[in-house]
C-alpha positions in Angstrom: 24.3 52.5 13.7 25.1 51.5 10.2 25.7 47.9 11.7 22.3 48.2 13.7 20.7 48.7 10.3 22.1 46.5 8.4 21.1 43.3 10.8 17.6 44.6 11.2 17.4 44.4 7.3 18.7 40.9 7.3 16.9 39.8 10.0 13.6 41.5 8.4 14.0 40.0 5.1 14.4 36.3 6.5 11.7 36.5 9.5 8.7 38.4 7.9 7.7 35.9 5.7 7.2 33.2 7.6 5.5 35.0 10.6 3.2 36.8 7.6 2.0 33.4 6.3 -0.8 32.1 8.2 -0.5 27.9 8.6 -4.3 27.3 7.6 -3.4 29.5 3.8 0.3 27.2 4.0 -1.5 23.9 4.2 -4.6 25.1 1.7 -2.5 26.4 -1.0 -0.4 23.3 -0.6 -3.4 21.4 -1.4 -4.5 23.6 -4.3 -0.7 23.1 -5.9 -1.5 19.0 -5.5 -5.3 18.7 -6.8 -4.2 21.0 -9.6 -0.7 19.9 -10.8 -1.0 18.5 -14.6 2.2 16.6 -14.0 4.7 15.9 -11.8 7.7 13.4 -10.7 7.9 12.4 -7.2 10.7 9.6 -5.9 10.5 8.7 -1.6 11.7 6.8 1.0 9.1 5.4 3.5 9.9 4.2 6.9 6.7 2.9 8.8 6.4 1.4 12.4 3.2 -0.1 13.9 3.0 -1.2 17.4 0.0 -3.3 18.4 0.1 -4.7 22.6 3.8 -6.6 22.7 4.1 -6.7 18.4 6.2 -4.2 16.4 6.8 -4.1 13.3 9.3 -1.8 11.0 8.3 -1.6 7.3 10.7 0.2 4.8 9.3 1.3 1.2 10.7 3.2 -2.2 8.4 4.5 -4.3 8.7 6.7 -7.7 5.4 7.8 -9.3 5.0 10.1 -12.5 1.8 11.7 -14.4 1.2 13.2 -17.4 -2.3 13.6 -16.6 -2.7 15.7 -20.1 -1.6 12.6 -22.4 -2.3 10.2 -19.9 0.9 8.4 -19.4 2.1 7.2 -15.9 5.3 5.3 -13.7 4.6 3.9 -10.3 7.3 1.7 -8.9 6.4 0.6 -5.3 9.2 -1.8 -4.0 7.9 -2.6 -0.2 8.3 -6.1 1.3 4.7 -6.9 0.7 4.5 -5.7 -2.5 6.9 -5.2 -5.6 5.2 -3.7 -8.6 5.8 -1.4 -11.6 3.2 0.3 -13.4 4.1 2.3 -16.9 1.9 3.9 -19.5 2.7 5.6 -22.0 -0.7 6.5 -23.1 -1.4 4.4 -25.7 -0.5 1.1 -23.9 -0.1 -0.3 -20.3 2.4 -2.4 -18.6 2.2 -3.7 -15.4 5.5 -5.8 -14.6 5.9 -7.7 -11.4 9.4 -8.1 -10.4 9.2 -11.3 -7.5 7.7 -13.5 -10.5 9.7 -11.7 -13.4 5.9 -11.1 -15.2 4.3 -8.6 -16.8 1.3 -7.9 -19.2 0.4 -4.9 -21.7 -3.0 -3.6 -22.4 -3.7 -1.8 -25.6 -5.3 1.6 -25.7 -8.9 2.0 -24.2 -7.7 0.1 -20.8 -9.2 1.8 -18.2 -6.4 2.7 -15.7 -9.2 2.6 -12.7 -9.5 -1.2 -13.0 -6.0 -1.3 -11.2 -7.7 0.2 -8.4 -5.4 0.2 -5.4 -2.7 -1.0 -6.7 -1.5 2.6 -8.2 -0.6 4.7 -5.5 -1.5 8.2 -5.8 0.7 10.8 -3.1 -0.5 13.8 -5.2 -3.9 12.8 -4.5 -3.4 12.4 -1.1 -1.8 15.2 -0.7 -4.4 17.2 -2.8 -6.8 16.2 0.9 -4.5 16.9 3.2 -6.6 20.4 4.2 -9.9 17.8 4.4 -10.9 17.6 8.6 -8.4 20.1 10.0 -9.1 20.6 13.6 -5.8 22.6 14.0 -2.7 23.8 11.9 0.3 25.5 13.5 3.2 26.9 12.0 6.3 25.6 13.9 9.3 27.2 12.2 11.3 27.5 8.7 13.8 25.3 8.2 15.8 23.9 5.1 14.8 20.1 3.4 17.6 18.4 1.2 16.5 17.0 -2.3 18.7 15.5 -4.5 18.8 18.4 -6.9 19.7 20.8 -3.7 18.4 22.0 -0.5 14.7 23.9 -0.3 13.6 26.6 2.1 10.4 24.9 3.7 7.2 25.6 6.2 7.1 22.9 9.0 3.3 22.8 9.8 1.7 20.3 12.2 -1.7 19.2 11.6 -4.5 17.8 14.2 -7.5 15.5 12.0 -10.8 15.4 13.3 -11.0 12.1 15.3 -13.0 9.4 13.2 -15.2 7.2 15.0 -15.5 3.2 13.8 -17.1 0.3 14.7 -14.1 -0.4 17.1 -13.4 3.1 18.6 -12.2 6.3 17.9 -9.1 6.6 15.3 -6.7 9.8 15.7 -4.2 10.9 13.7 -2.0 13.9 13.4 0.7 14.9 10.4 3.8 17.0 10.7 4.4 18.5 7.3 7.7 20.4 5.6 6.1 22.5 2.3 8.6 24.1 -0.3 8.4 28.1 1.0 7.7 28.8 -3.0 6.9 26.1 -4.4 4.1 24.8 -1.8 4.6 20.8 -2.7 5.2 18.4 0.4 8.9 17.7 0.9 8.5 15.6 3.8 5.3 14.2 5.7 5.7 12.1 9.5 2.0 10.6 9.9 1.4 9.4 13.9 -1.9 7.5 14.5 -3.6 6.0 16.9 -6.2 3.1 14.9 -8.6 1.4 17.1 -8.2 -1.9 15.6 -5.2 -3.4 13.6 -4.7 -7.1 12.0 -3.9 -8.8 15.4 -7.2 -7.5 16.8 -6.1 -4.8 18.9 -5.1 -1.2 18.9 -2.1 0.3 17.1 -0.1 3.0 17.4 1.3 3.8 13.6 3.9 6.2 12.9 5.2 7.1 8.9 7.7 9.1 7.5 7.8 10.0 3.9 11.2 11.6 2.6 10.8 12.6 -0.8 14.4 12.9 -2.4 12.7 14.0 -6.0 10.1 16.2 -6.1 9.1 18.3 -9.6 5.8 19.4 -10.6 4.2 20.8 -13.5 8.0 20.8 -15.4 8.9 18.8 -18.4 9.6 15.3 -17.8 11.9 12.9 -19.7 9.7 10.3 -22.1 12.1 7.9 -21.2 9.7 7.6 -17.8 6.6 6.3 -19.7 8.3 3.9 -21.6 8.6 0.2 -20.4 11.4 -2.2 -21.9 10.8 -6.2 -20.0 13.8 -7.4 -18.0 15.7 -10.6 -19.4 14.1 -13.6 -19.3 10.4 -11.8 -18.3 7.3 -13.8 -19.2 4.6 -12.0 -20.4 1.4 -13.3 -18.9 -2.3 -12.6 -19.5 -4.9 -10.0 -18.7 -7.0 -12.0 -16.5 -3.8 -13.5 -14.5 -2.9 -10.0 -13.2 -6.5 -8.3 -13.3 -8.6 -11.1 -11.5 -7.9 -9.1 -8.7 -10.2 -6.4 -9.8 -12.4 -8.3 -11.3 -12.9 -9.9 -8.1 -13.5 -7.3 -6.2 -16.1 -5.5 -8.8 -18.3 -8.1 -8.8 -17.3 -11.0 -5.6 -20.5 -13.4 -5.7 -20.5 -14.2 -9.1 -16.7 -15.2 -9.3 -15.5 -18.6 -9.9 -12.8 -19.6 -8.1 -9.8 -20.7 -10.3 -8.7 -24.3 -9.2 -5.2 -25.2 -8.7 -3.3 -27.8 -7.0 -0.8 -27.6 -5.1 1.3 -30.1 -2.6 1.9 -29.2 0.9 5.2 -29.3 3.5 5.0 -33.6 3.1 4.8 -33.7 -0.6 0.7 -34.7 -0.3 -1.4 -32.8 -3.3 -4.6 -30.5 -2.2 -7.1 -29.6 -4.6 -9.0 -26.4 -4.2 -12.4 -28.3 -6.2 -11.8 -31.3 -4.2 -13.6 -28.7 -1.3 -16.6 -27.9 -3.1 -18.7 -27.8 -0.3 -16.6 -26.0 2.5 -15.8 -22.6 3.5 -12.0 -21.7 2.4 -10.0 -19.3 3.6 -7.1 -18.5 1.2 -4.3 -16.6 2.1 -1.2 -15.8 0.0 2.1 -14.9 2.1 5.5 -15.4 2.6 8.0 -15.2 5.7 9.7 -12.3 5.0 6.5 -10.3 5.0 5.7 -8.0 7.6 2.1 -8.1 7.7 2.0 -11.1 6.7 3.6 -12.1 10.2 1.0 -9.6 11.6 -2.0 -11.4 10.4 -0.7 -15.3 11.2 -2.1 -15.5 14.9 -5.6 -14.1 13.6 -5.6 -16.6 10.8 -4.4 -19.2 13.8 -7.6 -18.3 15.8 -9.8 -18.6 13.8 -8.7 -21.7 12.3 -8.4 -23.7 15.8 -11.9 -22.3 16.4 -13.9 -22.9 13.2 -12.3 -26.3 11.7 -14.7 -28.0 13.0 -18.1 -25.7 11.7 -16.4 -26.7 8.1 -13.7 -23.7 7.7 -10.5 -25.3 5.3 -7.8 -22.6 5.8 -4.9 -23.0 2.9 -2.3 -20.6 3.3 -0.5 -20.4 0.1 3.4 -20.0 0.8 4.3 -17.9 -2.4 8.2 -19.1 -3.9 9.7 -19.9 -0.5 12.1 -22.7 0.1 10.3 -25.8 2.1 12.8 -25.8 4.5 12.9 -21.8 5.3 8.9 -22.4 5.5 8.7 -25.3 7.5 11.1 -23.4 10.2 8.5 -20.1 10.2 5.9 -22.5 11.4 7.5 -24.7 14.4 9.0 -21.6 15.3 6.0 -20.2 15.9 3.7 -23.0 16.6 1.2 -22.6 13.7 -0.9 -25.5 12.7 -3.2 -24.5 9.6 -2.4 -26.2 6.2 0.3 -24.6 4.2 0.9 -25.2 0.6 3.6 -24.2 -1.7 3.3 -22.1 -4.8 6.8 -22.5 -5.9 6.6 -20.4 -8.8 4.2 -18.1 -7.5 1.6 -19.0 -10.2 -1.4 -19.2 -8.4 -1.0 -16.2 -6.4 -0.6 -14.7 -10.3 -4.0 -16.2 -10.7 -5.2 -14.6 -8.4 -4.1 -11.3 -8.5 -2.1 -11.6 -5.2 0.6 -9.1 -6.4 0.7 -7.9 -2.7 0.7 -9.6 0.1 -0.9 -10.9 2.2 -3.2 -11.4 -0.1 -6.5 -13.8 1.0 -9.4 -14.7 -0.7 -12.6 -16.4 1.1 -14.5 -18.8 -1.3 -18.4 -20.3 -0.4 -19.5 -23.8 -0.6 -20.5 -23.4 -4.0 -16.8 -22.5 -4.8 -17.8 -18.7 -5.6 -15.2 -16.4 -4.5 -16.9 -13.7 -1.7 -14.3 -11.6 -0.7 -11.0 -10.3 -2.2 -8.4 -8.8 0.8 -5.4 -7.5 -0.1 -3.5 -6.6 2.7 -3.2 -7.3 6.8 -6.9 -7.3 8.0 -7.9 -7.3 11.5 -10.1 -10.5 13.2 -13.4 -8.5 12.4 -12.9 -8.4 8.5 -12.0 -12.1 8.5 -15.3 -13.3 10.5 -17.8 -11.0 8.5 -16.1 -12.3 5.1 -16.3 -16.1 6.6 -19.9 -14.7 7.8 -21.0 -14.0 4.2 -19.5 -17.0 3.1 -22.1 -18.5 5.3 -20.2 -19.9 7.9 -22.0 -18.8 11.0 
């Protein structure tokens, strides 16, 4: 009997509480904790594969982001094969250091950390929607998560969004989540989607898992996090060589296009000015780029298609050997212009510190659209369309 007892105790005090909570007050509270957190110190691993027809492609991703949302101070370090950046502030000044071209630039105080605009990531702020178009919740079971610091006790909850309609069809998307069972912070997230469209112009299936391995919030945080010492041999740049980018994108018809020339894969010298008068379709990238790869056929099609209707496609190899590029392109049959940007100073200029990166620019040499990222066919034509390339 005592025996009897004893096990119903232990198996009372382990089982209650997760039958007791209910999934929809799990996931909401979760949310609360993230919208509400005045600091926090999150490091992950993300591992993301996207399957469009016959294409797959496997992306994997670190990224470490702290806030001090009080003082204002802030680390992101995103190292993902289209994009290597670190963002620090220690709330008086702002670096942003880009480690492929060894270059970074400070702003004084007053800089306005929403000019960055998506180049900062922001997981809390994710996280602080992920209760925004539930369909369903369901709790699936308790189960331990390891973090660096030691295992956590952890609610597995899967989540069914609200389908979203677009111009291309319906998007889905569900999310499997594991959230501390005290401290309710996300631990673990596995995304699966179905998009209606992706970059080569087709549906994708996209699945994501985000491991966090560090995950403290609203505890102290070292000061050594907001503080921002340059590498050897770094070369501090300008404002407007890192921010044209947003500049860009605030305000697209009334921005010049910076020149530049560069030579090509036989040693012959283009000139961007020289093209006053065409449509050009810019586009940063570089071979061992993912999406890069991803966007190449689109960029193909429509170059083979609108040459001719005065379309000058320059895609800007950024500090890639000649050799290692010119093999990328027999390989795979491409026949647009490539240039070289051996140092990677033009895509500075242009703010391309992700890639791909691409940049349409009018007949008057005024810069229309600002992309960072794949992009499916549609985007491409309606930017070329507002270029006024019909």
């Amino acid at each position: 009997m005592r025996s009897f007892f004893a096990a119903l105790v232990v198996f009372c005090c382990f089982v209650v509480p997760v039958e007791a909570q209910d999934a929809r007050s799990i996931l909401e509270k979760a949310a609360a904790t993230h919208r509400d957190a005045r600091s926090y110190q999150l490091e992950s691993k993300i591992h993301i594969k996207m399957v469009a027809g016959s294409e797959e492609q496997i992306v994997d991703a670190t990224m470490k982001l702290a806030e001090n949302r009080d003082e204002e101070k802030i680390r992101a370090e995103v190292d993902a094969p289209s994009m290597k950046l670190t963002i620090v502030s220690d709330g008086d000044s702002t670096w942003m250091y880009i480690p492929d071209m060894n270059r970074y630039v400070v702003h004084g105080q007053g800089f306005e950390m929403s000019r960055l605009g998506t180049l900062l990531p922001d997981l809390m702020k994710e996280y602080g929607r992920m209760d925004d178009g539930v369909a369903n919740v369901t709790l699936l079971r308790q189960e331990e998560v390891a973090l660096r610091d030691g295992n956590r006790q952890a609610y597995v909850l899967a989540v069914e969004y609200e389908p979203i309609e677009t111009s291309a069809g319906t998007d889905s998307k569900s999310k499997t989540f594991w959230i501390d069972a005290e401290r309710f912070v996300v631990l673990k997230e596995i995304t699966e989607a179905d998009l209606s469209e992706s970059p080569l112009g087709r549906p994708m299936t996209l699945n994501e898992t985000t491991t966090l391995e560090v995950v403290r919030v609203d505890q102290p945080l070292d000061d050594a996090l907001f503080t921002f010492r340059p590498p050897e041999n770094a070369s501090l740049v300008t404002a407007d060589d890192l921010l044209k980018q947003s500049r860009t994108s605030q305000n697209p018809e009334s921005t010049p296009a910076v020149d530049f020339t560069l030579q090509d894969l036989s040693g012959e010298t283009v000139n961007l000015e020289s093209l006053r008068g065409k449509v050009v379709l810019v586009n940063f990238w570089a071979t061992w780029c993912g999406p890069c790869r991803m966007e190449m056929p689109v960029i193909e099609q429509i170059y083979k298609e609108l040459a001719g209707e005065g379309l000058v496609v320059l895609a800007v190899n950024v500090a890639e050997e000649p050799d290692q590029v010119r093999s990328f392109l027999d390989k795979n049959g491409y026949t647009f212009p490539v240039l070289l940007d051996t140092d990677g100073s033009v895509a500075t200029q242009y703010g391309a510190s992700g890639i791909p990166t691409s940049v349409v620019i009018n007949r008057e040499g005024l810069v229309v659209r600002h992309m960072v990222g794949a992009r499916p066919e549609r985007m491409f034509r309606e930017a070329l369309q507002d270029a006024g390339l019909q």
